[in-house]
C-alpha positions, 0 to 999 in steps of 0.5 A: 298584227296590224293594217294600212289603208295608206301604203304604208304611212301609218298603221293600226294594230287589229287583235281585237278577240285575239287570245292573249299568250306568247304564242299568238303571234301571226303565222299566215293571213288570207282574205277571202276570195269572195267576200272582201274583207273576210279574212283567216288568220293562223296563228303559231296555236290557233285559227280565227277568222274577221267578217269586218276587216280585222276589226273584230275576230273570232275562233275558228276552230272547231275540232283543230288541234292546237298547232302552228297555222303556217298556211291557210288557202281557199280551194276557189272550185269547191270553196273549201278553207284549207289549212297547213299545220306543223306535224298535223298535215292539212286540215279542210272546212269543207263548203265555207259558203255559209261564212261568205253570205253572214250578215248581221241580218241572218245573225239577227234573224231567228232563222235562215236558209243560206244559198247552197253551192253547187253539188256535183254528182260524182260517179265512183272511179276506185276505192281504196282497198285497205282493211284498217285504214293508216293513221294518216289517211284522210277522210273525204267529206260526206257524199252530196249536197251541203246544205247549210241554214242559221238558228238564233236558238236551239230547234229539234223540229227541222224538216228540210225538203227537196224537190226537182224541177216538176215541184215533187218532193224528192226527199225529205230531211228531218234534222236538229238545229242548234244557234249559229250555223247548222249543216245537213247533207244530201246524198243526192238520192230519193227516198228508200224503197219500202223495208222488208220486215220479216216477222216470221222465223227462218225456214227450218231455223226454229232456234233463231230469236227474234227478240222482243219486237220479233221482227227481224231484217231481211236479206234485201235492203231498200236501194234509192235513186241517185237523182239526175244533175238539173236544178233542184229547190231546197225549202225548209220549214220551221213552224210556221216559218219557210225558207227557199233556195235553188240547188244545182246538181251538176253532172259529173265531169269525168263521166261519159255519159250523156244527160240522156243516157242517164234519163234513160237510166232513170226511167228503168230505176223508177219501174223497178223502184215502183215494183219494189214497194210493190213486191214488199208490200205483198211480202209483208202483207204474208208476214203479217198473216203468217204471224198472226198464224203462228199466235193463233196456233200457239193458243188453240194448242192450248184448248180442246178440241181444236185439232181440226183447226190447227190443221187448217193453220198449218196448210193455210200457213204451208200455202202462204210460205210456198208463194212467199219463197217466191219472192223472197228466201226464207231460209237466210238467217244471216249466218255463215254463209247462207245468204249466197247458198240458196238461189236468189228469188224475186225481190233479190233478183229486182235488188240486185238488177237495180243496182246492175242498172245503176252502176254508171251515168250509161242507159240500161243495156238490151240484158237489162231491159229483158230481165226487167221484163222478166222480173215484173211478169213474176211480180203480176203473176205472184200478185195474182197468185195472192190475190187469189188466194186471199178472195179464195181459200184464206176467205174460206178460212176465215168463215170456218174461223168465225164459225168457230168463234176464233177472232179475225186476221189483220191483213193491212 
């Protein structure tokens, strides 16, 4: 490999931290697009890469096999490094912006945010259908924003936070850096809704174990908000260090949606995001006092005297599972097929018109909006309901419990 800064007149070798062997000779050599004198070199075993030029060069390799590099090319819009290989196929670096900004400053620097690329906020079109993929399918990369920083040592205390344009944080990322260049992707969307955790057995189910946390899942999943294209502001922090940088999200070109259509969208999401955590809230509230419930029952079964009180248990218990079935099935055990057998309740319903909302860049539809309306008069009145019994017939309880010399109940 050699290099002429004269047309030709005279040449200078440049192999410097190129592997010795009969099979390092050069297959193809690109610079970079963007930054002069960064160049990609394939060679008939192996990829490097040059920040000076070709004066020195370094392995690029990562997880490539050792094969012929027979063509190397920057895809300019995603600026993706992609490489042909004999009998491999293409092989793709995903976003090789963290390589285009290196400079000795970063490199002697203990840490550094790199100034992210754009993201685009695809909407999904199809999907393949195969069950077990061929081995020559491809992989598309993570879905999202890649944000990439530079450690000069190793630190498992990252917290990287995103936050839109108003300066509320939307998202958090907490991730393990190790020296040199690090990545993290961000899904585009916001934090989770608060998890449902039962702590209760199925309904009728006595013989389902619920280990030794004795929690299990629910049959409604937490479900996020795709945040909307605008310019966002990444700031990570290390310590007492911080680092910033502006993110753009752009919309997806190929939807027909409309940045106001999506607003519109949004703002329905944010209700029921808010009447989501509300409604778990209250569902967890009961499972933490069935529980405590069920315990407490166990024990007085155990001592004298105490059917009178186990009877109160039951009914309190009974009240509190009638309103829980409300807003939530109680008889899935995530078995069969019981999670489509018994009809969808409250926090079911919220889940799935979130999604329904959700599905493309278009605002709600008149359907939309009148379920909502639907929905959340059932959460005000189910909260009532809770409220009601709990300054109601559980305080009551609770004095007979006292009377009894029988410890409180833990509601928060």
């Amino acid at each position: 490999m050699y290099k002429t800064e004269n047309y030709g007149r005279t040449w200078k070798k440049i192999t410097k931290g190129i592997s010795d062997g009969n099979l390092n000779y050069v297959r193809n050599i690109r610079e970079d697009p963007v930054r002069p004198g960064l160049l990609y070199l394939g060679t008939e075993n192996a990829l490097y890469f040059s920040m000076d030029d070709g004066e020195n060069w370094q392995s690029l390799m990562t997880n490539l096999p050792h094969t012929p590099m027979y063509w190397i090319d920057v895809q300019k819009h995603f600026n993706d490094l992609v490489v042909g290989t004999y009998g491999r196929g293409a092989w793709i670096l995903d976003d090789i912006t963290p390589l285009q900004q290196l400079t000795k400053k970063i490199t002697s620097s203990d840490a550094w945010l790199f100034d992210p690329r754009p993201a685009y906020r695809f909407r999904p079109v199809s999907r393949s259908l195969q069950f077990h993929p061929e081995l020559s399918a491809g992989h598309n990369p993570p879905y999202g924003a890649s944000i990439n920083y530079w450690l000069s040592k190793k630190n498992d205390s990252i917290r990287i936070y995103i936050k839109d344009s108003t300066g509320n944080v939307v998202r958090t990322l907490k991730t393990k850096g190790k020296s040199g260049i690090n990545r993290v992707w961000w899904n585009l969307r916001g934090k989770p809704t608060n998890k449902i955790v039962m702590r209760t057995e199925p309904q009728y189910a006595d013989w389902y174990s619920m280990g030794k946390s004795r929690t299990r899942k629910s049959n409604v999943a937490p479900f996020s908000i795709l945040e909307p294209p605008g310019t966002y502001t990444i700031e990570m922090s290390m310590g007492n260090k911080s680092f910033s940088q502006k993110l753009v999200v752009l919309k997806d070109p190929h939807s027909a949606g409309t940045l106001s259509d999506i607003q519109k969208q949004i703002s329905l999401l944010k209700q029921l995001y808010t009447d989501m955590n509300q409604l778990a809230g209250k569902i967890n509230k009961i499972e933490r006092i069935r529980r405590q419930l069920y315990d407490m029952k166990a024990i007085l079964k155990t001592q004298k005297d105490k059917k009178k009180i186990i009877q109160s248990v039951d009914s309190v218990n009974t009240v509190f599972m009638v309103l829980e079935g409300k807003m939530i099935r109680l008889k899935v055990t995530g078995t069969g097929q019981d999670d489509v057998r018994f009809p969808a309740m409250l926090a079911s319903r919220m889940s799935h018109l979130a999604s329904d909302v959700a599905v493309s860049d278009f605002p709600p539809t008149d359907q939309d909006q009148e379920v909502y309306i639907l929905l959340h008069g059932r959460l005000v009145k189910y909260s009532g309901e809770l409220q009601t019994l709990l300054q109601g017939r559980f305080s009551t309880f609770l004095k007979v419990l006292s009377a009894h010399n029988i410890g409180p109940v833990i509601t928060d």
